[in-house]
N, C-alpha and C positions, 0 to 999 in steps of 0.2 A: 524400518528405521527407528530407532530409539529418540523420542521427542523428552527433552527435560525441561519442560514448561510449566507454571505453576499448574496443581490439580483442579482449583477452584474455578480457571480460567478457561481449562480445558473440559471442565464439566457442564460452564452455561454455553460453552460452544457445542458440546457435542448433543447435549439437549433440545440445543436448536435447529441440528442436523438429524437429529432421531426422528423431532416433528416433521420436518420435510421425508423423511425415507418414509414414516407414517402414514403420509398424506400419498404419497407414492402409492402405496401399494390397492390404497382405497380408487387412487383413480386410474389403476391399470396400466396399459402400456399403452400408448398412440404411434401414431406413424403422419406425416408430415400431413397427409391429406386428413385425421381429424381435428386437425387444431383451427382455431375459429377464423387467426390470421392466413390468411397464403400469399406473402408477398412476392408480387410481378416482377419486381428490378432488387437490383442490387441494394443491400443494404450498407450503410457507411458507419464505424468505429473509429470516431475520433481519440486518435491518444495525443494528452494534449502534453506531451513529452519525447525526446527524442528516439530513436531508434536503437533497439539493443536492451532497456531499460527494463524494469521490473514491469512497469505498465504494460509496456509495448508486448516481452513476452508472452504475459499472464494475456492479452487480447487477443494473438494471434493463436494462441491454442482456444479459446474460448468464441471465436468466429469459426476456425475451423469444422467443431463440432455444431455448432448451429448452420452450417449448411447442410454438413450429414442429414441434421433436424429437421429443415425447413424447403432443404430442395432449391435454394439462392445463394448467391453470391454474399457474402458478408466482409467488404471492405474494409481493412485498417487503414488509417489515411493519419498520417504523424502531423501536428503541429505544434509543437513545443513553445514556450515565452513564456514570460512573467508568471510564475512557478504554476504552469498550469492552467490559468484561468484563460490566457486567448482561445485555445482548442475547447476549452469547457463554455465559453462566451459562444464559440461559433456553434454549439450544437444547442445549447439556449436560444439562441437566433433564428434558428433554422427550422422548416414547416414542421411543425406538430402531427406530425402521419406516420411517425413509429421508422420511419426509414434513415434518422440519422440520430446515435446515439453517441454519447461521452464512456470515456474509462479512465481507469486511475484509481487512486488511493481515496475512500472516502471520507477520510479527513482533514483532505484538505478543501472537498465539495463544502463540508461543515465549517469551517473557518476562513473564507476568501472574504465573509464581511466584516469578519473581527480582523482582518487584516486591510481592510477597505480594499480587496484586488477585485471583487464580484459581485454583487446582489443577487444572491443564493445562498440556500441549505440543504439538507437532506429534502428536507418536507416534499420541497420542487422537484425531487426527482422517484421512480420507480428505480430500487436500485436493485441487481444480483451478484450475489460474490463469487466466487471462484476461491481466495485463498487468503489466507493472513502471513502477512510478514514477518520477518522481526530486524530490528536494527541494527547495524552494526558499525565499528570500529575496525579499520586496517590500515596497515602501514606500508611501504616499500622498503623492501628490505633494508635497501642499502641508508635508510633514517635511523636517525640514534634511537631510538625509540622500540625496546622489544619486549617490552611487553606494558601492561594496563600503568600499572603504578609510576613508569620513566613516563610516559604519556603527562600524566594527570599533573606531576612534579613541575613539568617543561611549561604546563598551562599556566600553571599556578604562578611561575618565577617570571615569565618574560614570554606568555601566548601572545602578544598583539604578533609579533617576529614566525609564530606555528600558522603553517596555513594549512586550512583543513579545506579539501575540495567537497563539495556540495551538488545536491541538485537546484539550490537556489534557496530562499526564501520559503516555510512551510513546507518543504522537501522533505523526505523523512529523515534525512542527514541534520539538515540543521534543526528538527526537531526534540534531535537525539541530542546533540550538542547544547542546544538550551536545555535540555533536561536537567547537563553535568552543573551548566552554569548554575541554573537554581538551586542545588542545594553543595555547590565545591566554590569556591575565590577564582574563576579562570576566567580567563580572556583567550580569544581563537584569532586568528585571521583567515574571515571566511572569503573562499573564492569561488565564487558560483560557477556552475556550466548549466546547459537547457536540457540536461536530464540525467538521470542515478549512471547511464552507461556511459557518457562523458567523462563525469567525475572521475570514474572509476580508472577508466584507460588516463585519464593524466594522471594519477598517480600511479599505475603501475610504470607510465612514459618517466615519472621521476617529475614532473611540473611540480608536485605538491608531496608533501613526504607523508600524509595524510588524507585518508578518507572516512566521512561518514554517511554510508549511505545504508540500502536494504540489504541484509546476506543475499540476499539472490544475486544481485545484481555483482557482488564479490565472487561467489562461491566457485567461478570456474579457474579464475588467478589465483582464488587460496589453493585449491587442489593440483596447479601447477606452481606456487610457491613464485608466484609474481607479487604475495601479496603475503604478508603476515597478518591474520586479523587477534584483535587482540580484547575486545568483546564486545560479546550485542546484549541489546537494551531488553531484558528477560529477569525474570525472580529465580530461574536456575539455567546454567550450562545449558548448551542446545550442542547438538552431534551434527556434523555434517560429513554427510554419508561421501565418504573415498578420503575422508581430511583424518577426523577424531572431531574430543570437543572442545568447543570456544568457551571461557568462563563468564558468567554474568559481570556483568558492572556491578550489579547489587552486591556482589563479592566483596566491594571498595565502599561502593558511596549505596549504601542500604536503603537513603529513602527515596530512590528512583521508582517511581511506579514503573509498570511496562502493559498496557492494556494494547489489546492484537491490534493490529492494522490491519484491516480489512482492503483486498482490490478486488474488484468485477466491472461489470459494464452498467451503464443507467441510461434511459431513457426520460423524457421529462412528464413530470405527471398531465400530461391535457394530452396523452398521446392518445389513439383512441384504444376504448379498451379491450376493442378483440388484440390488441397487439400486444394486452396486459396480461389480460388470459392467457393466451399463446406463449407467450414467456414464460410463464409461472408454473405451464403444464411442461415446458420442455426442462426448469429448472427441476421439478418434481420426476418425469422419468429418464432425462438422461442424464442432465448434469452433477445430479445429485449421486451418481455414482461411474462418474466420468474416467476411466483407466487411462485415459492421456491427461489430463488435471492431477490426477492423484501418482502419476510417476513422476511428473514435474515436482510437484509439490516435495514429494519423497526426497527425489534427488538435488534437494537444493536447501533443503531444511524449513522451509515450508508449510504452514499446515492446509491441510485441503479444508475447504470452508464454507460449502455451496448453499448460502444463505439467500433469503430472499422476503422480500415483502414484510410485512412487521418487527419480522424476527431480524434482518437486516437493519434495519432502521435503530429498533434496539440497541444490538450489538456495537454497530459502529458508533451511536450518540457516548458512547462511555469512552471512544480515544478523541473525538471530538469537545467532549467537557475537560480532560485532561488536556489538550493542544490550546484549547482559547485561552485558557485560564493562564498558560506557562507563557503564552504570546503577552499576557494581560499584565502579569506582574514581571514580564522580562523587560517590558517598556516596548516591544514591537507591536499592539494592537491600535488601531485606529478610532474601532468602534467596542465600546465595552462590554464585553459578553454576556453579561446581566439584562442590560437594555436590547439582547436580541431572545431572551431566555435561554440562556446558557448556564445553566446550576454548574455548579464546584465539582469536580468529583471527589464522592469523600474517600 
């Protein structure tokens, strides 16, 4: 599939992913019985968003193959509310013995205290990716609205009356949407739902003339034209494979940044650490070159992303300096990114 992502972006990702295939190869192959962990019961995947959703997806392929891995059951168990943070609260809560992990976007793990939803960061969790997102913008057909520029116009004259469906607060819809706000005059009327697959089916139902949520969570209404998307948050065009391509917003309003959005699974760091090792070996020989991750990914416009450990934490702190900072100067922040050491992204 043809990815039209900037180069410089796809370069520290893919560097990051050469180190893990590297690291691969030094430590072989294993099979469930060498790994340090062997968990007895079922393991539980809190998505703390509703079902159908970019998270939800991206977990149940990524529990999947960690049974293949591990020889156990790997439970997704949905608990959606306050953009995230109750399903991410309860795996916070929950005994520290590696058998009940959080998923989702981690960007918003990095901003629930600049938004006061959480008391948490990265720092507190062992995080693995699976894949990065990217943003997008879609319409229901039957909305005036056909393409980017009658959008941006409609915001500009009389948004409070535009309702743009969401996944809530810190969603990646309305992150996208404060993006425009920051650097366009617009006003939206946001209507939340408890997750990106919500959103999405009420505007294709016609609730809302309006979506901003993940292309993934679009991608299978654009390819049956339930859904016109009209562009995601990128420095170039991105192709979605059985559609064609979507134009960047950058296209319009140039000084939108677009840093990836990283999804996978995390567990809390006081887990113990054969359950760290164990992870970090299964991300190094299977996941790192996963054929059902990497079709998904493909077919959805996606990029495949199997990051983990430093290099994780890394990657993600650059949409997370980008998010506090837009939450910061949008007037949505509670606590000030500074005061939690959140630098600017420059």
């Amino acid at each position: 599939m043809k990815r039209n992502l900037d180069g410089r972006r796809w370069a520290a990702m893919l560097a990051g992913a050469g180190a893990l295939l590297a690291g691969s190869a030094l430590a072989g192959s294993a099979t469930a019985q060498d790994y340090p962990w062997k968990p007895d019961h079922p393991v539980t995947i809190i998505v703390p968003w509703a079902a159908g959703g970019s998270t939800d997806q991206m977990a149940r392929i990524v529990a999947a193959e960690l049974e293949g891995a591990l020889k156990q059951k790997f439970v997704v168990v949905n608990q959606p509310g306050a953009s995230g943070s109750i399903g991410t609260k309860n795996a916070m809560d929950a005994a520290k013995d590696g058998y009940t992990w959080a998923a989702g976007a981690a960007v918003d793990v990095g901003t629930y205290q600049v938004l006061g939803l959480l008391d948490t960061g990265l720092k507190d969790w062992n995080m693995y990716f699976a894949v990065a997102n990217v943003n997008a913008i879609a319409v229901n057909p039957s909305s005036p609205y056909k393409d980017f520029p009658s959008l941006l116009s409609a915001l500009e004259k009389d948004g409070d009356n535009v309702a743009v469906a969401t996944a809530g607060l810190s969603s990646a819809g309305h992150n996208f949407m404060e993006s425009i706000r920051a650097v366009a005059p617009i006003k939206y009327k946001h209507v939340t739902y408890n997750g990106g697959a919500p959103a999405v089916t009420a505007t294709v139902a016609g609730e809302t003339p309006v979506v901003a949520q993940l292309l993934v969570e679009m991608s299978e209404h654009i390819k049956a034209k339930r859904l016109i998307p009209l562009a995601v948050q990128a420095d170039k065009p991105v192709t979605l494979e059985g559609y064609g391509e979507i134009p960047a917003v950058t296209k319009w309003l140039a000084k939108i940044p677009a840093p990836l959005n990283y999804f996978g699974i995390w567990v809390h760091k006081d887990a113990p650490p054969a359950v760290v090792q164990t992870m970090d070996a299964v991300w190094k020989n299977m996941i790192a070159k996963d054929e059902a991750l990497k079709k998904y990914a493909d077919s959805r416009a996606a990029i495949f992303s199997p990051l983990y450990g430093a290099a994780a934490q890394g990657e993600a702190m650059k949409m997370v300096r980008y998010t506090a900072w837009l939450y910061a100067d949008g007037g949505k922040a509670k606590v000030s990114p500074d005061t939690l050491g959140i630098q600017r992204l420059q």
